[in-house]
Residue frames relative to the residue before (quaternion, step in Angstrom):
aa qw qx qy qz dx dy dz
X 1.0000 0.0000 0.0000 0.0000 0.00 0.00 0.00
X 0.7087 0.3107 -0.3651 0.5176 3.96 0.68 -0.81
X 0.6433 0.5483 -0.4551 0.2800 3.61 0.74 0.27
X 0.4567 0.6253 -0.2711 0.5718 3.49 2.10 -0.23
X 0.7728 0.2657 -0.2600 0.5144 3.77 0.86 -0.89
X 0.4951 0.5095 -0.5010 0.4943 3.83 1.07 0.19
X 0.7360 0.5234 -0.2552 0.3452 3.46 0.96 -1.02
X 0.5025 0.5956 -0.2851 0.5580 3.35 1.69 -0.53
X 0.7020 0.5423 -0.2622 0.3798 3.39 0.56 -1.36
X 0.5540 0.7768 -0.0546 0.2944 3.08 1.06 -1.00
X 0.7424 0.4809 0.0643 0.4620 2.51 1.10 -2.19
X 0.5907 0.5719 -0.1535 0.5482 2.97 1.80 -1.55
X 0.7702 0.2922 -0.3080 0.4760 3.79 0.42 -0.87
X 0.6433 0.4511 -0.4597 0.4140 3.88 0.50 0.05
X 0.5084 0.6237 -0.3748 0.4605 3.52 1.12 -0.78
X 0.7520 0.5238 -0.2626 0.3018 3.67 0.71 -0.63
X 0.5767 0.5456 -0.3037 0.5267 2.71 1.83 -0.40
X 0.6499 0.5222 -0.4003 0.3804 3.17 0.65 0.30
X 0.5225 0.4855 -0.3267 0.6201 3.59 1.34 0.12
X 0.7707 0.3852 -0.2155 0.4596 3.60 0.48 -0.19
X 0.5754 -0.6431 0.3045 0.4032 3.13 -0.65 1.25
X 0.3000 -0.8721 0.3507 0.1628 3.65 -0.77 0.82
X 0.0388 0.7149 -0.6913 -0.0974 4.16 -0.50 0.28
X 0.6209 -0.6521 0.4209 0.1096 3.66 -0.65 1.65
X 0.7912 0.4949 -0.0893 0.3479 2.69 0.60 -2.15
X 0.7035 0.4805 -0.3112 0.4211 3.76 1.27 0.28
X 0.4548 0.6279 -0.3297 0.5387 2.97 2.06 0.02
X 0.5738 -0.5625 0.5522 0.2224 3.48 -1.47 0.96
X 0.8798 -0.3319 0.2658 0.2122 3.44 -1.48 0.65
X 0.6989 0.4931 0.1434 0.4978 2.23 0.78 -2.48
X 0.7291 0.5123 -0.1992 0.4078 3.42 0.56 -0.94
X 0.6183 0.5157 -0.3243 0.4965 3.50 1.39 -0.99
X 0.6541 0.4676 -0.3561 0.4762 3.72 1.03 -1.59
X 0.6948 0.5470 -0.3787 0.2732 4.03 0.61 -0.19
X 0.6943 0.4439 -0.1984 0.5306 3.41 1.75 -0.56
X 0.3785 0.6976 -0.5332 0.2929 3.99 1.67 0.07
X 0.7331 0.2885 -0.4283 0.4426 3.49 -0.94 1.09
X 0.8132 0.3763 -0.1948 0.3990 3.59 1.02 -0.85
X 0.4819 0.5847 -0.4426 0.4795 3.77 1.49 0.83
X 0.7665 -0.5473 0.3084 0.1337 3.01 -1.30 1.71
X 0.4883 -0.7260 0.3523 0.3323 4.07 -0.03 0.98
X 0.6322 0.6086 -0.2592 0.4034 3.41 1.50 -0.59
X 0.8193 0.2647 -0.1297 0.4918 3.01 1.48 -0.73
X 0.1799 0.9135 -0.3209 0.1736 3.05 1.72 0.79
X 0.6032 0.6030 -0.2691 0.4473 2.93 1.17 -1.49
X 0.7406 0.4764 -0.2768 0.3847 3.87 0.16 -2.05
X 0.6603 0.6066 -0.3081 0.3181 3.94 1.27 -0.78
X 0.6080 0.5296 -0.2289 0.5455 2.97 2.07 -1.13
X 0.7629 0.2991 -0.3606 0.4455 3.49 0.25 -0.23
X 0.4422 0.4863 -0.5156 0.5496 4.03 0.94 -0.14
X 0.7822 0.4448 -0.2995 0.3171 3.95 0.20 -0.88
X 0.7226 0.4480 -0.1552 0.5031 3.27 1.43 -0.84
X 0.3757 0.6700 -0.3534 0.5340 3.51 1.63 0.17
X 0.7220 0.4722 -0.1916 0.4681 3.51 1.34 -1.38
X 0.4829 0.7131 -0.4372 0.2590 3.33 0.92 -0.66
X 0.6880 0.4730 -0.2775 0.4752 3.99 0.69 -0.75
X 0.7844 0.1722 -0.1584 0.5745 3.73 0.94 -0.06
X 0.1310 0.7566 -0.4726 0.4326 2.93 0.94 1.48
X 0.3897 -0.6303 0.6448 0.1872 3.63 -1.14 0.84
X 0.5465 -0.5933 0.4448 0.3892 3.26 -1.38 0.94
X 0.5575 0.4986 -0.3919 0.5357 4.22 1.02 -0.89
X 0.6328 0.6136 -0.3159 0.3512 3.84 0.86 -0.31
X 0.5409 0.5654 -0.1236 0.6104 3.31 0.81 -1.66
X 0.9575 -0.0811 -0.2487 0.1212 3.43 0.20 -0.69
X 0.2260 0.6082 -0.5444 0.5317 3.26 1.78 1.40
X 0.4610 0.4488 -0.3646 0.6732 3.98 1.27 -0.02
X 0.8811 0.0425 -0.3230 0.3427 3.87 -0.37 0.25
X 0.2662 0.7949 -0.3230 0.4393 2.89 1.65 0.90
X 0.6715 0.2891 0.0030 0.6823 2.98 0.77 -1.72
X 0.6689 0.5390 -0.4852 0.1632 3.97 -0.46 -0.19
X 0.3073 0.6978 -0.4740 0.4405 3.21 1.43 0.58
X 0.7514 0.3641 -0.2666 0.4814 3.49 0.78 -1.01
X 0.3370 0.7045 -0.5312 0.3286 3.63 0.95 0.19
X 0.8589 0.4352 -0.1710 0.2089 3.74 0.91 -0.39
């Protein structure tokens, strides 16, 4: 059960960052590979290159929830 309301909670505070103007570059790792598919077309471009900047100091659990998810990148 507290892994359903962390997981909500979660959901609930990253989701906000997407309504609010956004600067990437203050956002964890982890946080960026959790919102690929759900950032605004306008700001599509500045997310891809803050995310792909990260790619070389990636974690190996990183890299690959990051080629996981890069399908939705399009």
């Amino acid at each position: 059960m507290t892994k359903i309301i962390i997981s909500l909670f979660l959901t609930l505070f990253l989701n906000s960052f997407l309504y609010a103007g956004e600067n990437y570059s203050e956002m964890s790792t982890q946080e960026l590979i959790s919102i690929i598919g759900y950032v605004k077309k306008d700001e599509s471009d500045t997310f891809k290159k803050e995310l792909e900047s990260r790619v070389a100091s990636m974690s190996a659990s990183e890299k690959e929830s990051y080629v996981k998810n890069l399908h939705k990148l399009k």
